[in-house]
N, C-alpha and C positions, 0 to 999 in steps of 0.2 A: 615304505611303499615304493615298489618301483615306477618308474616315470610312465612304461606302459601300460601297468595298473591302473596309477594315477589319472590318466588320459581317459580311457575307458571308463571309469568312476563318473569326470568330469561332463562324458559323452553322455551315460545313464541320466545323470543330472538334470541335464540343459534339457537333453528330449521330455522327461517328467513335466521339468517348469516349466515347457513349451501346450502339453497336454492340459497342464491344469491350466495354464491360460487361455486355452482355446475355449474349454470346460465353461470358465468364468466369461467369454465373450457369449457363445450359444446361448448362456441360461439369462445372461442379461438381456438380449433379444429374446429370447419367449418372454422373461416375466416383462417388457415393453408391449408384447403383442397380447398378454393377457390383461394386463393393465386395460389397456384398449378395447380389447372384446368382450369383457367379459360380461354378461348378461342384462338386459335392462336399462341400458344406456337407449332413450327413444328420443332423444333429441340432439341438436350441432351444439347446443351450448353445454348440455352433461358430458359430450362427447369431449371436448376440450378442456372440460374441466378433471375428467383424467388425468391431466398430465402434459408437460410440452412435445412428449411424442405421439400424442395422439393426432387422429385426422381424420373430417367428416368427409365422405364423397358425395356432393349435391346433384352429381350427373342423371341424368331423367333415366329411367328404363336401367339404372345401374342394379342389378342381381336382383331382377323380377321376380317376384313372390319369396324372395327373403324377409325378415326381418327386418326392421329398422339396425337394429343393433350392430347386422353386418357394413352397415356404411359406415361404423366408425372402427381405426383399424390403425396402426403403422403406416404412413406413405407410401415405402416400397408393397406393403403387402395390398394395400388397396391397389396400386398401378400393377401390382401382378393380377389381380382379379378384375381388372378391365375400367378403371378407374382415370381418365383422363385425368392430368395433372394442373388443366385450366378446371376443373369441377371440382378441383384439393382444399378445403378452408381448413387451414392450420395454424398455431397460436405463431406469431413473429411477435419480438421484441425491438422497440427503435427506440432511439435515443437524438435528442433534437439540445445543441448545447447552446442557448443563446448569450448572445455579446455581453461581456463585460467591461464595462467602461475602463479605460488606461487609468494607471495610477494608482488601481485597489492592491490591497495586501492580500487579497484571497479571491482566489479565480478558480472556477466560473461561481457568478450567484444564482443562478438559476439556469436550473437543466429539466427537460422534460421527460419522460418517459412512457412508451406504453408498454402496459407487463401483465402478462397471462399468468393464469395460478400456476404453480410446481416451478415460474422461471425465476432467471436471476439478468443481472445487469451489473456490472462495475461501471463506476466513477471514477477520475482522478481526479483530486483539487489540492492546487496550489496552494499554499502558504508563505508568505514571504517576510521577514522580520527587518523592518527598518533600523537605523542607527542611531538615529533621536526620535522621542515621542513627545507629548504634550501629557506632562501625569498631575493626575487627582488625587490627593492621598486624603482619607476621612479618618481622624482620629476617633476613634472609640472606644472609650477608656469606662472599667469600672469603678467606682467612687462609692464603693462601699469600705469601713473604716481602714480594713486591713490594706488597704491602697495607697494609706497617707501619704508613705517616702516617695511610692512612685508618680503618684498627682505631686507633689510638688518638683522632683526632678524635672518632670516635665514641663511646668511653667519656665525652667530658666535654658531647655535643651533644645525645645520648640524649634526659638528662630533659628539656631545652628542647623538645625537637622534641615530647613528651610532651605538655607543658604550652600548645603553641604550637596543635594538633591539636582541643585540648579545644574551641576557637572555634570548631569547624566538624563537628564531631559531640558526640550527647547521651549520650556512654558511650566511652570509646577507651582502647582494652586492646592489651598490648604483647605478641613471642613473640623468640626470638632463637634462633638457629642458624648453623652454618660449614660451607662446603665447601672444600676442594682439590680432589683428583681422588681417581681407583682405585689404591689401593694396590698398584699390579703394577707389571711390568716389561713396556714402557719406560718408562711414567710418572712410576718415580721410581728411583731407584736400590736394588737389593736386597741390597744389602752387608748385615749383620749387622747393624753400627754405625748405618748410614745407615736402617735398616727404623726403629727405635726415636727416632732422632733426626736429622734430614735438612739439618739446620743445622752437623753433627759437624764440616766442615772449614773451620764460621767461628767454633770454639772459643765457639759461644752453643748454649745450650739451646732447643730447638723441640719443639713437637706434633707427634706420628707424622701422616701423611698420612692424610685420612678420606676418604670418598666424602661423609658426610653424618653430620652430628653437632646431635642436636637437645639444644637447651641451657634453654631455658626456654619455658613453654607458655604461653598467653595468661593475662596479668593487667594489673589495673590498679596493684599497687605500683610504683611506678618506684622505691622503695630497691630492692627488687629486682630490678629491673632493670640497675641501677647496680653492682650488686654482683656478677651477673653477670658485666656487660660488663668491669669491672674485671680478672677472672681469667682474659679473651681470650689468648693469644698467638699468634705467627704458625708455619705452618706450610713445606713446602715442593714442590715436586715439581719434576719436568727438564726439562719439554715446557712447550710457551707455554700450549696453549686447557689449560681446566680441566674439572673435572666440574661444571658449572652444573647441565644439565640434567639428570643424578640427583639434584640437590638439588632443585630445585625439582620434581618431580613427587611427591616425597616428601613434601615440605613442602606440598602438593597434596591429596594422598590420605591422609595417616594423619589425619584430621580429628579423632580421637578424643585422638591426643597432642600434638599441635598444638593443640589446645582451640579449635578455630575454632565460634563461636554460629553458631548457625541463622539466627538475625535480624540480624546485623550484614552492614556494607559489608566488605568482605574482600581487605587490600592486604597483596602479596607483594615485599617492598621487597629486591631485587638488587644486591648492591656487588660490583663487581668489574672489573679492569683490562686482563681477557684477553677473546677468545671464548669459547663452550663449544665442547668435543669434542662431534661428530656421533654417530649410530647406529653407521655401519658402522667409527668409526675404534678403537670395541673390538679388533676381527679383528687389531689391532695385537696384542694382549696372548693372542690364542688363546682370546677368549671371544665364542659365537658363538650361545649362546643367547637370543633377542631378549627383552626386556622385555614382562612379560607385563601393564605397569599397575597393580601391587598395592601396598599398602602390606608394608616389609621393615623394618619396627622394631624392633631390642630392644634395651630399658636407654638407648634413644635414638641409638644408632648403625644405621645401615643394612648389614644385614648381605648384603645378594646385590651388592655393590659387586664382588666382584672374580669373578663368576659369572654375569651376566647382563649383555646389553649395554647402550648408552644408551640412552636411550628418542631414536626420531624425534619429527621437528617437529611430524606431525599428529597423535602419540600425546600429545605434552604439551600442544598444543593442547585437546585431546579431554578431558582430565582438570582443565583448567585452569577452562575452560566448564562440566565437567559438577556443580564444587565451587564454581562462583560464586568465581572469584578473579580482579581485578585485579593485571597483575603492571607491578613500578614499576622499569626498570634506571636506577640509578644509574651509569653508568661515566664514567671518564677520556676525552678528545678521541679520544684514540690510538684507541678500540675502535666509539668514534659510530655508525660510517657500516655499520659492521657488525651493530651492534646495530640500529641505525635500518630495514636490512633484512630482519631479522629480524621487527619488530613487528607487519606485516602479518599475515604467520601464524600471530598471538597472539591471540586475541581479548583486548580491553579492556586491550592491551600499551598502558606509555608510555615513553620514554627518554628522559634527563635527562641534562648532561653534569653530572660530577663535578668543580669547580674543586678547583685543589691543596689537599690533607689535608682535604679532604669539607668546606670553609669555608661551603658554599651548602646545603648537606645539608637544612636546615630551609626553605629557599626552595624549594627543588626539592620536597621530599615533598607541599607543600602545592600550589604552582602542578599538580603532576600530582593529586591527589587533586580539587581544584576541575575540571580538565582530565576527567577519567575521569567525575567526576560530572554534567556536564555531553553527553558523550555519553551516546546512547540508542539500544541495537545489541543484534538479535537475529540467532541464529545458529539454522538447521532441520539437524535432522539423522532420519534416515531409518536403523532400524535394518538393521544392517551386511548380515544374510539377503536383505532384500529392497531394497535401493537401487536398484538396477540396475531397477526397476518400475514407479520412481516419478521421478517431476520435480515443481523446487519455482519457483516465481518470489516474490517476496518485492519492498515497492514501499515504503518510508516517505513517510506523509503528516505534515510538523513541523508543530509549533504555532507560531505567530507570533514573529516573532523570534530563532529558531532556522534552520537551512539544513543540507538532506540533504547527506550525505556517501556516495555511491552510493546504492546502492538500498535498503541497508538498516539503512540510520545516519542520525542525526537531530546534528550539530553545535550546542552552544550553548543548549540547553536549561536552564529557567529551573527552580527549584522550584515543585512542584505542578503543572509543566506537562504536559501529554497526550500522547503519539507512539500515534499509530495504522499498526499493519501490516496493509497488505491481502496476504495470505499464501495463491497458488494454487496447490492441487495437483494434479498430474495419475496415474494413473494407465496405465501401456503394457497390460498385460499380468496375468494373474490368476496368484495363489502357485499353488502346484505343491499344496498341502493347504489346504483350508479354515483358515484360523485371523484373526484380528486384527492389525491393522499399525500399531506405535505408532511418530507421529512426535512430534519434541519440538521446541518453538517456546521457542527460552532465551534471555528477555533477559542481553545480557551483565555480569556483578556483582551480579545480580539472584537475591535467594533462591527465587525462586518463578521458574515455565515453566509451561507450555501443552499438553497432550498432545491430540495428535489421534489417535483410535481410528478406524481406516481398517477398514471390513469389507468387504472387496471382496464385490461381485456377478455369481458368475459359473457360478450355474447357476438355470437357469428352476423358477417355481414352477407355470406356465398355470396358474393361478385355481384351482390343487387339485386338478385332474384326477392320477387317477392315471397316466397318459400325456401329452407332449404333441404325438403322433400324427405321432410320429419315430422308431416302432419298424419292425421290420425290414419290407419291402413283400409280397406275396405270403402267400395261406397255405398249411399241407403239403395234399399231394396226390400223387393215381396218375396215372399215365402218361394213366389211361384217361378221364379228366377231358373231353376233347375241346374245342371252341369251344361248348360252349353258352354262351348270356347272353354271348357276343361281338359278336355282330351287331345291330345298330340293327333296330329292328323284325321283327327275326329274320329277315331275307331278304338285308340287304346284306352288304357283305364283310367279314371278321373285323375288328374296332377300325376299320372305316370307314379299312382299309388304310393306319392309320397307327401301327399298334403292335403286339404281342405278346399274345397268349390264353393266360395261365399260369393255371392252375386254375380255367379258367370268369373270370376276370377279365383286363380289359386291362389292358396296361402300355404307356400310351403315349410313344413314339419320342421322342427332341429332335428340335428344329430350331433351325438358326439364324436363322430368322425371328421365334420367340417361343414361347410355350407354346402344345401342345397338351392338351386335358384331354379328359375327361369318360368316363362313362362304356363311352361307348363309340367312345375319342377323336373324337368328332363334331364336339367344338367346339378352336376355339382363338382366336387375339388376334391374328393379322395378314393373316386373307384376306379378309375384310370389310370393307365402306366407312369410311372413317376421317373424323370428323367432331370438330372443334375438339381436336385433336391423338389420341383417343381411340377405338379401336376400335367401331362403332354408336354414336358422340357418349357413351360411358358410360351409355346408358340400353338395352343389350340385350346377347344371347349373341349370337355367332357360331357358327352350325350350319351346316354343310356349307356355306360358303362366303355365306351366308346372314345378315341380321340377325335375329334373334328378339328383338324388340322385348321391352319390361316392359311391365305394365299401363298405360294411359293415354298410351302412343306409336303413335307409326307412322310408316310411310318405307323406302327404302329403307337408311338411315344412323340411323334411329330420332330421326330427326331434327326430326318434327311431333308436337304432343301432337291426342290420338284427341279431344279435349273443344272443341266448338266454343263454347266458352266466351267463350274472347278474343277473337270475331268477334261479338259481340252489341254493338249500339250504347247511347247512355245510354237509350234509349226501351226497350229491352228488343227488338228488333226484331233479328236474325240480318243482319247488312252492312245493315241502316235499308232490308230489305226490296229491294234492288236486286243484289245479287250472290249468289256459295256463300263458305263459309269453305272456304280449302284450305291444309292444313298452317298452321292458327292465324293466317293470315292471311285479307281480305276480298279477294276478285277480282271486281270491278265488274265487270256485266254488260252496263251499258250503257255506253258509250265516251265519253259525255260526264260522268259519274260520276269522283267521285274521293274521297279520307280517308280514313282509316284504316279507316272504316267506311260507306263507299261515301254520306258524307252530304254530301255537295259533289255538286250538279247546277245549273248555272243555265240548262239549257234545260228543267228536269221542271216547275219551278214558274210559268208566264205568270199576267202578271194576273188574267185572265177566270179561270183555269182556280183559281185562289188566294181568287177574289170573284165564285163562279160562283152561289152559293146568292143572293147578292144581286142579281147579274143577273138569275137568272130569275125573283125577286122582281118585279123592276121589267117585266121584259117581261110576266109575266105579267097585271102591274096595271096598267098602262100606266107614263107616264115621267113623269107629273106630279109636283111634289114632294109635291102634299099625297094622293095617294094614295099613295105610298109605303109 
């Protein structure tokens, strides 16, 4: 293709994508102005509930004997139809960030908001990742038989992994616990013999089957710990998956027996060789009451084990986040790929293969502890009444060195380093009652969140008026009312035969050409000359078909200003004295005349006629030079 081709192609192009973009601006402006107008809207607060571009006009006498509906409209189009912009109630969104105390890892904690339906609002909240913490690690180990090697690895790895921990936090406190499963049937066998002791037919002594058995609460003795660990033994039950997940949400939520600080990193270290049992796989055992998320503690056994079902993925999820806990599975090859699908679901999950009789156990706690710290992940949540109201988008900006992990994960993060979330909310639709809408912005492992106090706005204040001139149309009246004050100068036809005489007042007619108004529907907005897209150019009423120009116009489109102002030339002189000004321009009168101000003539000025006072000098003294 030649270059001039080329060019011209390029020229065709850009003009096209300039057309369909104008295309796509025009129609996004009607369907805004349709949105707006469209029928039946009788009140300021359905009017705003349109959309953030709607807008109620509450101005008194604003398009007499219209509709209500005409007062709700686009800004511009209500201020084009005579709509003072102090009588504008329109949705605004503000944002009020209040102070967070120095010191926090995550700023701001609370942000206010007010937010109209159809708006939105971003946040930004810091995150900030320290270089030593204070960490809680809770062992929770299964002790059903096929566990042996690894209960007992663990009795002698324990204090190491203790002591090995201390290198990478400034306080690290230990907690221990066991699960099997639900003591019911099919889970385990309900024999007599077998309830008490579930090992009976391999002539060893075993631990009755528990749901959840908490054993020791956060400390920093590790004799203690040691001693514990020591009096472990194995357990048993029939079925492969275990009860994982009633251990861990218990281990979760009773934060008070658990001894989990406020201030510390908070790891939920998982041993185990099977899956868990899901929610619905209770209905096995005839128990069908769901988990209602509580803590069920006493004397350290959980006691709604065989009364309540498992808890689902996004309820331990939901309790996991809301306690700030990292949970760390340790399993065997065999269960990996299963667990490895699981983690998704988790916030701030890590899984680690277990090599034979837990030999890596002290490798693995620390490689995933570095790992979890290292991530920097916030999770929103929108309480459960009102979600369905709200939409969240969520965007991480990493600090140097670091690389997003979707949208809302920051990978590889350094100590002391920064993650910033730009965090947008929108709003659909207004609560059903006035009240507050708390969302929570929770870094994940993270002691401290972010609340955002959502006050929707969704009924009009107009500037304090006690109306805002949305109340019912017409007032009461007798039959016997008749047309008076219907007729235009009291001679024409009732509402100038475009509307209804209810009580001495008109109610003027729709049309689908545009609004009629006034009060005697006299006027309206599309039988009038239309000038730069705008009924009388925007500078007058339309009266019976008619422009009624504003002050300082004229035209038939209102189209000329009345001030022959901008017809005076620099001299001060009205078109430099050779033409009239007509509609703010100069119309030269003489034909060899021209500019803007009729000051272009080169047949007005000849010589003689420009050095005539000196000619008739000279003729009259004669043409010598020295009489001159």
């Amino acid at each position: 293709m030649t270059s001039w081709l080329r060019r011209y192609c390029n020229l065709i192009l850009h003009r096209l994508l300039l057309a369909v973009l104008a295309c796509v601006v025009i129609e996004t402006s009607h369907s805004d102005e349709n949105i707006c107008s469209l029928p039946g809207v009788l009140s300021c607060n359905e009017c705003l509930s349109r959309g953030p571009q709607c807008a109620w006009c509450f101005q008194e006498g604003f398009l007499d004997g219209a509709s209500r509906a005409q007062r709700c409209n686009t800004l511009p189009n209500l201020q084009k139809k005579g709509c003072a912009v102090e009588f504008v109630e329109q949705a605004t969104v503000t944002l009020k960030v209040n102070p967070t105390p120095p010191g926090r890892q995550v700023a701001p904690q609370d942000v206010t908001v007010q937010l109209p339906p159809g708006t939105e609002v971003s946040v930004t909240v810091e995150v900030k990742q320290l270089e030593l913490y204070p960490v809680d690690m809770y062992y929770l180990v299964d002790v059903s038989a096929s566990m042996q090697d690894n209960l007992n690895r663990l009795k002698t790895v324990g204090t190491g992994l203790s002591h090995r921990m201390r290198d990478y936090s400034s306080d690290f406190r230990v907690g221990f616990g066991s699960f099997v499963d639900k003591p019911v049937s099919p889970y385990i066998n309900v024999h007599p013999s077998k309830v008490s002791n579930p090992c009976f037919d391999f002539k060893m002594q075993c631990r009755p089957t528990h749901g959840f058995m908490h054993m020791l609460s956060m400390t920093d003795n590790t004799t203690e710990f040691t001693r514990i660990m020591l009096q472990q033994g194995i357990s048993g039950n029939m079925d492969t998956p275990e009860g994982g997940f009633d251990a861990m949400l218990q281990a979760a939520v009773c934060q008070r027996d658990i001894g989990w600080r406020p201030e510390a990193k908070r790891l939920l270290l998982v041993m185990t060789d099977q899956p868990s049992h899901l929610a619905l796989d209770s209905k096995l055992a005839g128990i069908v009451v769901p988990h209602d998320g509580n803590c069920h503690l006493d004397s350290g056994g959980y006691t709604r084990s065989t009364s309540m079902e498992y808890p689902t993925i996004g309820q331990l999820a939901e309790k996991l986040l809301e306690n700030s806990i990292h949970s760390i599975f340790a399993v065997e090859h065999g269960q990996y790929k299963w667990y490895e699908d699981l983690a998704p679901f988790l916030p701030g999950a890590y899984v680690g293969k277990l090599q034979a009789k837990a030999s890596n156990l002290k490798d693995l706690v620390v490689e995933a502890y570095k790992k979890l710290l290292s991530d920097v992940e916030v999770e929103v949540g929108v309480q459960d009444q009102h979600a369905h109201r709200f939409w969240v988008n969520v965007t991480a900006v990493c600090p140097t060195g670091s690389a997003p992990s979707g949208l809302n994960k920051c990978s590889g993060v350094q100590p002391n380093q920064t993650v910033f979330f730009n965090i947008t909310i929108g709003m659909k639709d207004c609560p059903s009652a006035p009240e507050d809408v708390l969302i929570f912005i929770r870094p994940v492992g993270f002691n401290e969140s972010s609340v955002v106090r959502v006050r929707p706005t969704c009924h009009c204040s107009c500037g304090g008026q006690p109306g805002c001139q949305d109340e019912l149309e017409g007032p009461e009246c007798n039959e016997a009312s008749g047309d008076v004050g219907c007729r235009l100068d009291g001679t024409g036809a009732v509402c100038s035969g475009r509307g209804e005489c209810v009580c001495g007042h008109c109610i003027c007619e729709a049309s689908s050409l545009g609004t009629v108004h006034g009060t005697h529907c006299e006027l309206d907005d599309f039988s009038c000359p239309y000038r730069q897209g705008r009924v009388c150019g925007g500078r007058g009423d339309c009266v019976s078909a008619a422009c009624r120009c504003h002050s300082g116009w004229t035209g038939d489109s209102c189209q000329c200003p009345a001030s022959t102002e901008p017809c005076l030339s620099p001299d001060g002189r009205l078109c430099s004295g050779r033409g009239r000004c007509v509609c703010g321009r100069c119309e030269c009168d003489d034909p060899w005349s021209s500019g803007r101000f009729c000051e272009k003539c080169p047949t007005c000025d000849r010589s003689c006629q420009s050095h005539w006072k000196c000619v008739d000098c000279h003729l009259s003294k004669g043409l010598l030079e020295g009489n001159a």
